[in-house]
VEXPARO-198468 format. One record per residue (C-alpha): residue in three letters; x, y, z. Coordinates in steps of 0.05 Angstrom, whole numbers, plus 5000, padded with zeros to 4 digits. Layout:
<rec residu="Ala" u="X" v="Y" w="Z"/>
...
end
This chain:
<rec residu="Unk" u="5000" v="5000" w="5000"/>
<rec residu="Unk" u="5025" v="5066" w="4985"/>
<rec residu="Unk" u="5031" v="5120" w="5032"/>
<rec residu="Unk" u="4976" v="5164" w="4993"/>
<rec residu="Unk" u="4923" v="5097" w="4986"/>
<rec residu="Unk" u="4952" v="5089" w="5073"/>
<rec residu="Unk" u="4929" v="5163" w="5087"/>
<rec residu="Unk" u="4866" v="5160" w="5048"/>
<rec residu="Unk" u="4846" v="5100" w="5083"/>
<rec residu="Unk" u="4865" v="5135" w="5149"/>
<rec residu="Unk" u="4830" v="5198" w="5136"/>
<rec residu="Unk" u="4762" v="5156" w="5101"/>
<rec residu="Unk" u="4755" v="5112" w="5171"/>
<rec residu="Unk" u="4700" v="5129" w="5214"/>
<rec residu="Unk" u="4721" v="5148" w="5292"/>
<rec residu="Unk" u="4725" v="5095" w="5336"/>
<rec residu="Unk" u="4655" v="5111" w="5366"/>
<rec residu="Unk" u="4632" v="5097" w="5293"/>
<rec residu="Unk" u="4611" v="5172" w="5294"/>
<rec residu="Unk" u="4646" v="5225" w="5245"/>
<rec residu="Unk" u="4724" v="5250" w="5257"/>
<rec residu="Unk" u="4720" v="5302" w="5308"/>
<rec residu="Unk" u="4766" v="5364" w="5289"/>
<rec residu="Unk" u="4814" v="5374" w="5340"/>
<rec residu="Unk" u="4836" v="5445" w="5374"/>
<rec residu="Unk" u="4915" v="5446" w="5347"/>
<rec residu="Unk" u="4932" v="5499" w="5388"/>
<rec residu="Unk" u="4898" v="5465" w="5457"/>
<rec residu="Unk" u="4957" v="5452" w="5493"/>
<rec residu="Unk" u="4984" v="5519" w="5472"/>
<rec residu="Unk" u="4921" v="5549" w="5505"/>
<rec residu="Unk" u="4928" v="5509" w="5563"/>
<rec residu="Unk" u="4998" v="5530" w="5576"/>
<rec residu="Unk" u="4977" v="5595" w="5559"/>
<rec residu="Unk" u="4922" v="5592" w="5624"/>
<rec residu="Unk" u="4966" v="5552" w="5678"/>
<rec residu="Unk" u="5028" v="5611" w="5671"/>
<rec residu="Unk" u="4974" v="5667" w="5671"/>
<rec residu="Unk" u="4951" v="5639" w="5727"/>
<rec residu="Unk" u="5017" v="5633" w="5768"/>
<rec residu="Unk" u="5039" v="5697" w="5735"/>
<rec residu="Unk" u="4975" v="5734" w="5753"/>
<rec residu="Unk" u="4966" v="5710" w="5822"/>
<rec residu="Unk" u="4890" v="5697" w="5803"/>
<rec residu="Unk" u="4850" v="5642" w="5763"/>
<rec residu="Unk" u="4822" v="5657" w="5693"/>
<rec residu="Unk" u="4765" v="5611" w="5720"/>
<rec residu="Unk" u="4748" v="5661" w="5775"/>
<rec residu="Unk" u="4751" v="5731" w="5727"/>
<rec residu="Unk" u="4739" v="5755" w="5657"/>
<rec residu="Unk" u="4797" v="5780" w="5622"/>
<rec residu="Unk" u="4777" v="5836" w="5563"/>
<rec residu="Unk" u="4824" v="5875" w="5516"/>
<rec residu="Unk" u="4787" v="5939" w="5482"/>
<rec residu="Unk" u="4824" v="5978" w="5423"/>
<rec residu="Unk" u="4799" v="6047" w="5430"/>
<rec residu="Unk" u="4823" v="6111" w="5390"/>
<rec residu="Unk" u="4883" v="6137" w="5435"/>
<rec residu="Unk" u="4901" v="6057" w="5447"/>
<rec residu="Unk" u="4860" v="6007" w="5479"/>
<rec residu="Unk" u="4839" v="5985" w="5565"/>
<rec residu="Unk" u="4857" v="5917" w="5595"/>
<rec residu="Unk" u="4804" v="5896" w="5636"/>
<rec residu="Unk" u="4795" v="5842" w="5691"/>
<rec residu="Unk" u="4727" v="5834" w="5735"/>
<rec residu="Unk" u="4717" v="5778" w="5785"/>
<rec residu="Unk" u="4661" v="5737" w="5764"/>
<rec residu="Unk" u="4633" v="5736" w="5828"/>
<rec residu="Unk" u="4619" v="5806" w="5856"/>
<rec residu="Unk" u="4628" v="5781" w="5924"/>
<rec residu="Unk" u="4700" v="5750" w="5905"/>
<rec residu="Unk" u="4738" v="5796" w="5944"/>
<rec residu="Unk" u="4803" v="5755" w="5940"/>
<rec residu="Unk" u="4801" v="5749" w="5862"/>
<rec residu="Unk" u="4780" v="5829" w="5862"/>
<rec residu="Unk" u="4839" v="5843" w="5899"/>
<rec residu="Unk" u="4894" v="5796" w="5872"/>
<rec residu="Unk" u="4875" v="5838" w="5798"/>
<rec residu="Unk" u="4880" v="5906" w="5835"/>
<rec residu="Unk" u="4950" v="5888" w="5857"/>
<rec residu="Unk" u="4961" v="5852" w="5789"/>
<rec residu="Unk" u="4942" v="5913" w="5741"/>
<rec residu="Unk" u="4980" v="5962" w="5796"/>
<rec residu="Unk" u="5038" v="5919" w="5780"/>
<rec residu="Unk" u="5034" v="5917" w="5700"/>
<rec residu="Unk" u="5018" v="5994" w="5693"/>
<rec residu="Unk" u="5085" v="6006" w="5731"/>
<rec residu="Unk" u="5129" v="5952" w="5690"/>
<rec residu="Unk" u="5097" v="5977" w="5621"/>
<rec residu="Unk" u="5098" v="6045" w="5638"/>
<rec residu="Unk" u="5179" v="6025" w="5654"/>
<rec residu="Unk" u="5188" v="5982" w="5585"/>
<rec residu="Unk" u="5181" v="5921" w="5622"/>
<rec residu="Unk" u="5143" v="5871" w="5585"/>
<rec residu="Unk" u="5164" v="5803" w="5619"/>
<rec residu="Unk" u="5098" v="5786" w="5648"/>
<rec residu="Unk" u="5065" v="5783" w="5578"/>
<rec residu="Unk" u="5131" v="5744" w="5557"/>
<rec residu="Unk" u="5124" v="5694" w="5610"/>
<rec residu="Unk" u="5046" v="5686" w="5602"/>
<rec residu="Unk" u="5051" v="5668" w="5522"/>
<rec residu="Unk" u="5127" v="5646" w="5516"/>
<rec residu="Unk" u="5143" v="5703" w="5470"/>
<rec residu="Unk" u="5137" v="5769" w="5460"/>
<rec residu="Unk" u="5077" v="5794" w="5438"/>
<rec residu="Unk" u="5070" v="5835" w="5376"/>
<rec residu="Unk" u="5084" v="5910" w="5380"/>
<rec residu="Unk" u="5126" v="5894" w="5443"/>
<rec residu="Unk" u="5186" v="5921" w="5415"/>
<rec residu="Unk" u="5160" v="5991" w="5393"/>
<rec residu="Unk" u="5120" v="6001" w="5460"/>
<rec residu="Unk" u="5187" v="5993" w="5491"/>
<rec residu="Unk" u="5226" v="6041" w="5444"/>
<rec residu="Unk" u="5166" v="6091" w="5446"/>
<rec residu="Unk" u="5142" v="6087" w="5523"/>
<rec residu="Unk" u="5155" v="6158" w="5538"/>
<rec residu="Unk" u="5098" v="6168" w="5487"/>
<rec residu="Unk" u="5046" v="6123" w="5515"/>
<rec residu="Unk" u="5010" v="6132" w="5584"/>
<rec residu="Unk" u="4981" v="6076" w="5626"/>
<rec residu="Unk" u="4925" v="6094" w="5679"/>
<rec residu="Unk" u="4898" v="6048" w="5727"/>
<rec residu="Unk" u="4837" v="6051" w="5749"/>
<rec residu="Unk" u="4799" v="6004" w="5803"/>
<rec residu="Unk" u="4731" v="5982" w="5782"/>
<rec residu="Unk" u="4681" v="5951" w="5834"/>
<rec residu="Unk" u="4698" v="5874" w="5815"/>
<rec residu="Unk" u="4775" v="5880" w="5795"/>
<rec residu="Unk" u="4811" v="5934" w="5751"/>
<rec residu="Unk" u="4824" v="5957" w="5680"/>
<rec residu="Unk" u="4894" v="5997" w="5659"/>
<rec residu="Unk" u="4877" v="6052" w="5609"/>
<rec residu="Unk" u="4935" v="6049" w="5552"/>
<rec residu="Unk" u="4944" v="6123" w="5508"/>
<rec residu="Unk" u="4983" v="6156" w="5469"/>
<rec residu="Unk" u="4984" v="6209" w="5415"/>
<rec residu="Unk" u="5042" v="6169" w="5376"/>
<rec residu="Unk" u="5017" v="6143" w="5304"/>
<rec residu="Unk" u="5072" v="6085" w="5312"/>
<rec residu="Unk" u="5060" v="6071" w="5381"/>
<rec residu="Unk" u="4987" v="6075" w="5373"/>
<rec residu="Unk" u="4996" v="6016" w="5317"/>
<rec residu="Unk" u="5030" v="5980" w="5367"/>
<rec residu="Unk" u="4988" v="5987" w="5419"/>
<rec residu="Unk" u="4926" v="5948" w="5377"/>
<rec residu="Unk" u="4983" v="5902" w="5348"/>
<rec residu="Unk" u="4992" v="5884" w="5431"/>
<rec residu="Unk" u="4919" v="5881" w="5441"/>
<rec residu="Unk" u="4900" v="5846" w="5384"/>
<rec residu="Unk" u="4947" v="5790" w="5407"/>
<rec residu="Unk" u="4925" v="5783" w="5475"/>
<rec residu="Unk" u="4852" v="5786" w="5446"/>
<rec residu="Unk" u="4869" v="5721" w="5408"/>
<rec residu="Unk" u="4917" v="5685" w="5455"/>
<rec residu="Unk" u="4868" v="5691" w="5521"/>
<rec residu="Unk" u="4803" v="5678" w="5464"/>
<rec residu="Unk" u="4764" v="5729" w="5499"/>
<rec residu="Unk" u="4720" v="5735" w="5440"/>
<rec residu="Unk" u="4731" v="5810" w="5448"/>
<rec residu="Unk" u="4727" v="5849" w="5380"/>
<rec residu="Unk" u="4785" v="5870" w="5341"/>
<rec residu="Unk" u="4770" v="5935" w="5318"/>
<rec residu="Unk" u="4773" v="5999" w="5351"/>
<rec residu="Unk" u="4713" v="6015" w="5391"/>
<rec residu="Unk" u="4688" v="6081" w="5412"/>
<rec residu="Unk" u="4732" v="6102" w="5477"/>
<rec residu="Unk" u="4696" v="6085" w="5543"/>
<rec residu="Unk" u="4720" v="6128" w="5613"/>
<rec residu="Unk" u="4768" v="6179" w="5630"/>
end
């Protein structure tokens, strides 16, 4: 049997359950991966909040709400979180994000190089906390969404990719 007829055969054979091939999620264990170091990294379970990522005009929000409004422990542990990441990005320090996905995120670089042009303001919300990323930068402001886009896709938040209308201070 040749290897074509061998994969044709392969690929023709119903699933062991007699039912139809089931398509499998290639990037699972990527994802998975993905959730465990966010959750060390984070100090709180993607279980217990919702993680968005907004692109607005000036640059975008990161947002993270308990699920449960009387989860005071997860509420907290993304205060201190976003407290922490506004100060690192606001420094050029991007490890967190490196860490989290195992490699730097796109538009990493020129937030770096340009971070005297962007601002990031955190701001407490009544289940958790959201950092506020702007700038008036045209290249930064492409790498901004680049950044967001990213973690829009890597956490699958189902958030949209284009820039909304700009919510808050």
């Amino acid at each position: 049997m040749t290897l074509a007829a061998l994969l044709l055969a392969v690929l023709a054979a119903p699933a062991t359950d007699g039912g139809p091939l089931q398509q499998v999620d290639p990037h699972a264990g990527h994802h998975a991966q993905v959730d465990a170091r966010g959750d060390h990294a984070m100090g709180f379970s993607h279980d217990r909040a919702a993680h968005h990522f907004v692109l607005t005009p000036d640059g975008g929000l990161i947002i993270a709400e308990a699920r449960d409004p009387t989860d005071t422990a997860t509420r907290d542990a993304i205060r201190g979180h976003f407290n922490h990441i506004a100060r690192a990005f606001a420094a050029g320090d991007f490890a967190l994000p490196y860490l989290i996905h195992a490699r730097n995120p796109p538009g990493v670089p020129e937030m770096q190089r340009l971070r005297d042009q962007i601002t990031y303001t955190l701001q407490d919300t009544a289940t958790g906390a959201r950092v506020r990323i702007s700038t008036r930068d045209p290249e930064a402001l492409k790498a901004v969404h680049a950044f967001l886009r990213f973690q829009i896709e890597d956490h699958r938040t189902g958030d949209p990719t284009s820039i909304q209308a700009s919510t808050g201070p």
